[in-house]
Backbone as XML, in Angstrom:
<?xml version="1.0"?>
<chain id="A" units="angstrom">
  <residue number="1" name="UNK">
    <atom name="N" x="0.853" y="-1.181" z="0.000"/>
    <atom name="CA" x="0.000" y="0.000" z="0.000"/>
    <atom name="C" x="0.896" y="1.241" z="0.000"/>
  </residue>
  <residue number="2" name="UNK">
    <atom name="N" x="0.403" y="2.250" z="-0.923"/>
    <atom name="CA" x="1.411" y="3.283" z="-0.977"/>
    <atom name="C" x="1.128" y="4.107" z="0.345"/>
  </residue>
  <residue number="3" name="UNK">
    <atom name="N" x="1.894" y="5.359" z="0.514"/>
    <atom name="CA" x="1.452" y="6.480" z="1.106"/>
    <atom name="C" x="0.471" y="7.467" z="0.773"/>
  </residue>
  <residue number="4" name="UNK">
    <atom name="N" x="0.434" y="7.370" z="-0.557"/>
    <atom name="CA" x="-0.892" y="8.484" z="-0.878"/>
    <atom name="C" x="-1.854" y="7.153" z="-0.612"/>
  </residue>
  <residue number="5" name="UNK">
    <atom name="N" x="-2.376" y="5.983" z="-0.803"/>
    <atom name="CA" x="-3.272" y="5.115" z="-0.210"/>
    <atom name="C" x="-3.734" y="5.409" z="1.332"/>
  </residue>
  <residue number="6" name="UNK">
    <atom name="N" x="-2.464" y="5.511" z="1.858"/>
    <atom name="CA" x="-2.830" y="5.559" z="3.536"/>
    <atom name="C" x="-3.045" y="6.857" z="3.914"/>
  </residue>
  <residue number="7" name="UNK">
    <atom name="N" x="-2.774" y="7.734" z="3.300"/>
    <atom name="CA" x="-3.052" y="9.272" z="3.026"/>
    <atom name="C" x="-4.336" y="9.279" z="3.661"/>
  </residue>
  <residue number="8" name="UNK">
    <atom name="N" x="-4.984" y="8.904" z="2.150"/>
    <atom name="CA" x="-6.072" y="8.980" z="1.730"/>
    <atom name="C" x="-7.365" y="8.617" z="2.654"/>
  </residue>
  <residue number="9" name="UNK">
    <atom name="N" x="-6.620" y="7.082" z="3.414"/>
    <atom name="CA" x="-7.634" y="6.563" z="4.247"/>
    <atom name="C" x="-8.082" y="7.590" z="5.588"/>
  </residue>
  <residue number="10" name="UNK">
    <atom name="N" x="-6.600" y="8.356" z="5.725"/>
    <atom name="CA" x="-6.826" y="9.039" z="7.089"/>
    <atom name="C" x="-7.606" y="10.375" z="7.247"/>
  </residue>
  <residue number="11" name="UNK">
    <atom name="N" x="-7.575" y="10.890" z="6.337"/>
    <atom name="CA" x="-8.480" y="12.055" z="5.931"/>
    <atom name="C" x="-9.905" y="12.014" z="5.870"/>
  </residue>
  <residue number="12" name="UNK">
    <atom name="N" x="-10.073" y="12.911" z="7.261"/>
    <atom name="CA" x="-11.665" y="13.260" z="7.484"/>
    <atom name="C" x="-12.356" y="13.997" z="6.717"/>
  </residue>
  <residue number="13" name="UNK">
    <atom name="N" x="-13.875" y="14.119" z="6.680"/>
    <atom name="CA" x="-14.390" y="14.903" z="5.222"/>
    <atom name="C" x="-15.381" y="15.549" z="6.805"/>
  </residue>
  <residue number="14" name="UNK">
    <atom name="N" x="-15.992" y="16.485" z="6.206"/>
    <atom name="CA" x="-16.917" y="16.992" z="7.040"/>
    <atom name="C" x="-18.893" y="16.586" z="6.114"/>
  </residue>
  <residue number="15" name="UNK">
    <atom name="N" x="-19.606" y="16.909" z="6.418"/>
    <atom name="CA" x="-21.272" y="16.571" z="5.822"/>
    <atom name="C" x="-21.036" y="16.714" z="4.336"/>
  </residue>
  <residue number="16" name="UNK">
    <atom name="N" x="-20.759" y="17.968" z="3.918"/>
    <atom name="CA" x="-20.199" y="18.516" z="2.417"/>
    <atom name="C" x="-19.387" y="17.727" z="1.652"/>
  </residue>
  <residue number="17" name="UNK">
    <atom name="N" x="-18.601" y="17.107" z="2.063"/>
    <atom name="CA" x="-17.362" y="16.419" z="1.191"/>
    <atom name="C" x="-16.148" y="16.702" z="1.251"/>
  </residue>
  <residue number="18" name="UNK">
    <atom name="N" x="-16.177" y="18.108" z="1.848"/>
    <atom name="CA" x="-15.060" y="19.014" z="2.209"/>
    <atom name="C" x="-13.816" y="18.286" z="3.010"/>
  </residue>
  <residue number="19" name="UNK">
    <atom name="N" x="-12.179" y="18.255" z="2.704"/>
    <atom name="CA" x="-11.569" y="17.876" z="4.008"/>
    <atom name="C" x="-11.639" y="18.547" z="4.845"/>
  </residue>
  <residue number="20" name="UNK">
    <atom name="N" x="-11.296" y="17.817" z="6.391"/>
    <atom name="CA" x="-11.374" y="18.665" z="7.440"/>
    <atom name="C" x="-10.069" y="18.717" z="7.761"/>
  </residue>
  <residue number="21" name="UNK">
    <atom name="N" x="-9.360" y="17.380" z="8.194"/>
    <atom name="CA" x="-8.541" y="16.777" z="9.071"/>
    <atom name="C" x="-7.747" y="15.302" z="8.318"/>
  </residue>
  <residue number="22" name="UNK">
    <atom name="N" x="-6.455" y="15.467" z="8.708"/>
    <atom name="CA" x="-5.703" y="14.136" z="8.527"/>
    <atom name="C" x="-5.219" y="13.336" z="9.912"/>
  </residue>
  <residue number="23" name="UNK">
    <atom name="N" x="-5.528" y="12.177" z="10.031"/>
    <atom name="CA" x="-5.236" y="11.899" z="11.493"/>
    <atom name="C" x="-3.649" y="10.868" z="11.086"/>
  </residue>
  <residue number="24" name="UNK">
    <atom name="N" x="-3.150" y="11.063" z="11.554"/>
    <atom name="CA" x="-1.403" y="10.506" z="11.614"/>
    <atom name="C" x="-1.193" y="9.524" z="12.914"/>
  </residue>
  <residue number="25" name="UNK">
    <atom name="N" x="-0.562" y="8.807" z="13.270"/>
    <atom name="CA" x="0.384" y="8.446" z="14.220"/>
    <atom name="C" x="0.923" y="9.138" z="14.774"/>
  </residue>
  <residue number="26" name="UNK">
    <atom name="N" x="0.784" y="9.196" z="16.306"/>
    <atom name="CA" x="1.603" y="10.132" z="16.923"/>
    <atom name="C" x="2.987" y="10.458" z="16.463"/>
  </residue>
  <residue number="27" name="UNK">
    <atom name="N" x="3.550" y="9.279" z="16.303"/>
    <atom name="CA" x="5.206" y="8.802" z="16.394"/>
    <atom name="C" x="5.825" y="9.813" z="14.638"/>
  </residue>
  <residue number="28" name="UNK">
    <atom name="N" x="4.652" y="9.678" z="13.476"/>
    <atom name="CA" x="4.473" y="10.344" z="12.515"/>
    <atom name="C" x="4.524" y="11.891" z="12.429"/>
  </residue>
  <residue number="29" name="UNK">
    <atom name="N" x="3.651" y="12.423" z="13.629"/>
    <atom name="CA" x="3.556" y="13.405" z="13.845"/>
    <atom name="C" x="4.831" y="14.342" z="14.224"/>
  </residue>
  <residue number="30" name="UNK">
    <atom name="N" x="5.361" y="13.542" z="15.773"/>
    <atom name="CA" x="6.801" y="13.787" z="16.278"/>
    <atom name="C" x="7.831" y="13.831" z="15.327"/>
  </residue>
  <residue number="31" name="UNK">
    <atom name="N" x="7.947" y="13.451" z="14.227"/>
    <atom name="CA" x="8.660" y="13.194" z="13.044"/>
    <atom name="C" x="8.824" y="13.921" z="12.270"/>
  </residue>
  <residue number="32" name="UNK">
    <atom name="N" x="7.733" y="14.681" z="11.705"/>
    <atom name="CA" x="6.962" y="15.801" z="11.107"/>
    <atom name="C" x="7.793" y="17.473" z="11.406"/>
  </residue>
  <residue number="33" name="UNK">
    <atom name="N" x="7.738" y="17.110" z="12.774"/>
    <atom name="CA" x="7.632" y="18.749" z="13.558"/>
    <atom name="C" x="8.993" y="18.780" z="13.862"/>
  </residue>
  <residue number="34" name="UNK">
    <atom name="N" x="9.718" y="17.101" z="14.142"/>
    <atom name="CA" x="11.516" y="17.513" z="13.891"/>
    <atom name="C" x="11.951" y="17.877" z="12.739"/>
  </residue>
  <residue number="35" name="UNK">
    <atom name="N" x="11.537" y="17.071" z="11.614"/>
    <atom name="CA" x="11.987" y="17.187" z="10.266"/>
    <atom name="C" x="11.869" y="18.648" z="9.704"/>
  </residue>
  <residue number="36" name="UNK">
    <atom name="N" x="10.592" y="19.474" z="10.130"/>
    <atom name="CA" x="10.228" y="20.943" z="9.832"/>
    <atom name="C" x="10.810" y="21.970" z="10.565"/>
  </residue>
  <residue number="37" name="UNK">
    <atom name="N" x="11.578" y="21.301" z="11.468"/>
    <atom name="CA" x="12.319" y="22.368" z="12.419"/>
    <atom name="C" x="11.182" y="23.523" z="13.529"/>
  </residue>
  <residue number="38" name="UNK">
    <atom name="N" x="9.772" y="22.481" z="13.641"/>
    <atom name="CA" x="8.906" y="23.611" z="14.293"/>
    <atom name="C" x="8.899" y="23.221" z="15.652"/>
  </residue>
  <residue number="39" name="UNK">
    <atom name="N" x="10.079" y="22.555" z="16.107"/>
    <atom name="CA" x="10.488" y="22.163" z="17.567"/>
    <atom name="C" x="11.594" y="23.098" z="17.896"/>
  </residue>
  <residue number="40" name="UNK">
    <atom name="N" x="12.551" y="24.000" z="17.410"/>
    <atom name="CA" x="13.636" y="25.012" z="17.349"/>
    <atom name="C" x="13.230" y="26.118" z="17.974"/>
  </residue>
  <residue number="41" name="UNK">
    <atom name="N" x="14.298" y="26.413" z="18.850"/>
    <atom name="CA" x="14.053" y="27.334" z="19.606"/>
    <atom name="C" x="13.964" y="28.801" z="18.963"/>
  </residue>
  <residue number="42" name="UNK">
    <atom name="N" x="14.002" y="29.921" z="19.340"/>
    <atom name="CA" x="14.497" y="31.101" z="17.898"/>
    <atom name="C" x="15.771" y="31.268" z="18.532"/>
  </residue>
  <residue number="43" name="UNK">
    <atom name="N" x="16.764" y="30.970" z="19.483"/>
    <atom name="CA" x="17.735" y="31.239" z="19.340"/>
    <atom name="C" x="18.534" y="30.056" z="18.706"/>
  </residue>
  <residue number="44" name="UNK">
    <atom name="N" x="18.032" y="28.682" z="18.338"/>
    <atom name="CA" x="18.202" y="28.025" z="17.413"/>
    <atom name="C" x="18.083" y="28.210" z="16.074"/>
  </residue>
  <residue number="45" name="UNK">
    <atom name="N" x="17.017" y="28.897" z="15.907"/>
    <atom name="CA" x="16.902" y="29.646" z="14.496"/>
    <atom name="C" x="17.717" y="30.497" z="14.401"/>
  </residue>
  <residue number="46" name="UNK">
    <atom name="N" x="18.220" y="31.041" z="14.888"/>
    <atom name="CA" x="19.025" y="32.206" z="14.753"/>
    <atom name="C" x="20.299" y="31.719" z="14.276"/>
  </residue>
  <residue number="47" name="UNK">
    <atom name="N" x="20.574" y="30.658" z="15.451"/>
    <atom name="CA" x="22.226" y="30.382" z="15.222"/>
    <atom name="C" x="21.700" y="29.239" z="13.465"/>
  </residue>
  <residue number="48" name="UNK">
    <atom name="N" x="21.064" y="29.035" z="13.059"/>
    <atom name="CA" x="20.969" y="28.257" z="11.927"/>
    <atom name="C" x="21.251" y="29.301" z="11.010"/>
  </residue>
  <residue number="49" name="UNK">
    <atom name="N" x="20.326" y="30.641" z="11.198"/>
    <atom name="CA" x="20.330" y="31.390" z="9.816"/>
    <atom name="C" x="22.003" y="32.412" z="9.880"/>
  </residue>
  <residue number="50" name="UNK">
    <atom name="N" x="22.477" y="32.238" z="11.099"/>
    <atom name="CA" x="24.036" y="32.585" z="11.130"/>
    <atom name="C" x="25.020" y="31.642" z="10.306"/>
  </residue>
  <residue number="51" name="UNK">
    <atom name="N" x="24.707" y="30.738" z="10.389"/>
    <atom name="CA" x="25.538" y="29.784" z="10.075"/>
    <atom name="C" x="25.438" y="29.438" z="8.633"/>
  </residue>
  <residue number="52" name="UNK">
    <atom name="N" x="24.033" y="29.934" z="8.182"/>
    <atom name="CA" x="23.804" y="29.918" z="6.766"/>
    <atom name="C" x="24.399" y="30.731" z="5.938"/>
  </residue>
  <residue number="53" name="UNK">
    <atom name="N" x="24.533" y="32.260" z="6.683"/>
    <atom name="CA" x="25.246" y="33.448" z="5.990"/>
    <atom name="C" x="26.694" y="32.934" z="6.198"/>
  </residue>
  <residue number="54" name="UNK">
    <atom name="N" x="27.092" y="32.239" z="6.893"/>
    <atom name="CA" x="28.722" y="32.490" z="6.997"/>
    <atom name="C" x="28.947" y="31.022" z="6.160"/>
  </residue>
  <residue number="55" name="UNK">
    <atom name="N" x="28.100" y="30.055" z="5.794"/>
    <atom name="CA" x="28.616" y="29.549" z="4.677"/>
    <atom name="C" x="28.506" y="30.234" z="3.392"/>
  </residue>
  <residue number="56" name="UNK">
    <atom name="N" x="27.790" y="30.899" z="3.123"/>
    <atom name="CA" x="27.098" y="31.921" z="1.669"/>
    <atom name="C" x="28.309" y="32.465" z="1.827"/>
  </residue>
  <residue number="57" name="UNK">
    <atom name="N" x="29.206" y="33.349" z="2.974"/>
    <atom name="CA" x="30.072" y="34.349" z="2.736"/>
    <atom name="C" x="31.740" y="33.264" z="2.743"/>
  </residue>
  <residue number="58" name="UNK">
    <atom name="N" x="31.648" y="32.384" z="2.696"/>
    <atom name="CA" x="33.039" y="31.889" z="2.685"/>
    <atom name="C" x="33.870" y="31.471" z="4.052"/>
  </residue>
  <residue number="59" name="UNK">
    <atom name="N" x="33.095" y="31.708" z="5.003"/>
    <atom name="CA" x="33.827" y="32.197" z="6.470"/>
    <atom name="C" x="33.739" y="30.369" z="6.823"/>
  </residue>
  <residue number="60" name="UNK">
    <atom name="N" x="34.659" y="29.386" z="6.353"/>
    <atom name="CA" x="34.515" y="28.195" z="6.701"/>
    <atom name="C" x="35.156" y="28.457" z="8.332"/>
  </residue>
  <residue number="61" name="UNK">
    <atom name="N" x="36.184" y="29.015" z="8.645"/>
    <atom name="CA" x="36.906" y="29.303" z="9.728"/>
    <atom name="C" x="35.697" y="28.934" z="11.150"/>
  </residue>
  <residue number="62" name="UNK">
    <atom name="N" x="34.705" y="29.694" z="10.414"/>
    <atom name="CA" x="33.739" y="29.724" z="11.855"/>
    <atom name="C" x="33.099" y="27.774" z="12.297"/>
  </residue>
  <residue number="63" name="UNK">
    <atom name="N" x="33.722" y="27.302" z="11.414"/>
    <atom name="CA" x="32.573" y="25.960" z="11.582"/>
    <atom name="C" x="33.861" y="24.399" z="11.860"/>
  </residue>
  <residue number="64" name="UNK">
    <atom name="N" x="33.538" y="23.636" z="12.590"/>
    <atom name="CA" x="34.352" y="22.548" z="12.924"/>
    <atom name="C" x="34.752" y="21.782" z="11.794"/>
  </residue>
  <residue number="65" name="UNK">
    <atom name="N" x="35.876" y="21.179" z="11.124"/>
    <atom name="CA" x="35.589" y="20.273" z="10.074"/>
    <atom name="C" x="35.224" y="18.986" z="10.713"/>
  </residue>
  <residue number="66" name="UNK">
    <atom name="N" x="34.705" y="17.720" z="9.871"/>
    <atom name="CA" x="33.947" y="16.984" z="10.286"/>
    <atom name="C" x="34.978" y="15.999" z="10.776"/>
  </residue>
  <residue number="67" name="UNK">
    <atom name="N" x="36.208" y="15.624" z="10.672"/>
    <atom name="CA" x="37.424" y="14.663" z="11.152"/>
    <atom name="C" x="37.597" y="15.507" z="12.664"/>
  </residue>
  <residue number="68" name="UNK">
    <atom name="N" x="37.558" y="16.284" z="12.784"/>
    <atom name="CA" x="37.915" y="16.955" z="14.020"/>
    <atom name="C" x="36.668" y="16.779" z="14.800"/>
  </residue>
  <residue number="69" name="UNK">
    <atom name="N" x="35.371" y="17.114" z="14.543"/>
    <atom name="CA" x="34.613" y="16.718" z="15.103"/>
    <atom name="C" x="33.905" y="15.016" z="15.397"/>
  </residue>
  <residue number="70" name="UNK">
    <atom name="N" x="34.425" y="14.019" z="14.546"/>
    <atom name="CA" x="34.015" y="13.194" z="14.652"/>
    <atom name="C" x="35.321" y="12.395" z="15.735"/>
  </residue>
  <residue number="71" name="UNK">
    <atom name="N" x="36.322" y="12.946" z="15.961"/>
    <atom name="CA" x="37.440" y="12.870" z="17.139"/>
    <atom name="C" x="36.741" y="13.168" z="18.251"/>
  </residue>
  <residue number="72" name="UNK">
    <atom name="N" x="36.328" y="14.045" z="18.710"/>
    <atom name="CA" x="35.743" y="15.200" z="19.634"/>
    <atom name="C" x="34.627" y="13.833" z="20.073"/>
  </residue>
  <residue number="73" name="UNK">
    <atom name="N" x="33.832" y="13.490" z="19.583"/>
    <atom name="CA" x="32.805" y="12.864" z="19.813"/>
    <atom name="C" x="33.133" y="11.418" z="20.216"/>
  </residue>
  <residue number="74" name="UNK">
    <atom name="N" x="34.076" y="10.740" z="19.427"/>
    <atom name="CA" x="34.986" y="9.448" z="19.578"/>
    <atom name="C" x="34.409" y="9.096" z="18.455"/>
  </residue>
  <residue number="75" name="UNK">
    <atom name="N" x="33.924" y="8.982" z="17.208"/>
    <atom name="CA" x="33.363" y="8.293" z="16.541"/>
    <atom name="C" x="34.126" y="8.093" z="15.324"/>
  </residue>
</chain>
């Protein structure tokens, strides 16, 4: 069964035909709102959209490379 199948099944209509509502899995949901970043703090947002300009501007200096950080961590 695809996803637009199971989509489909979960979607409430109201008297009209109209949608109302999609009902999800919690665990779906939690998933959703990490993946969209609407769990981020704004000083998380912030430091994201910093970090966005200083890759746009060249400034690699400001950011860990990933061998150094994957030391740091043990991994």
């Amino acid at each position: 069964m695809t996803a637009q199948v199971l989509l489909q099944k979960s979607i409430r209509y109201d008297r009209g035909g109209k949608p109302l509502e999609v009902v999800i899995p919690y665990e779906e949901f939690l998933d959703f709102i990490e993946i969209c970043g609407l769990d981020l703090t704004d000083d998380e947002k912030d430091s994201i959209r910093e970090a966005k300009a200083d890759r746009e501007a060249g400034r690699s200096g400001n950011f860990i490379a990933l061998e150094d950080l994957e030391k740091e961590l043990g991994i």
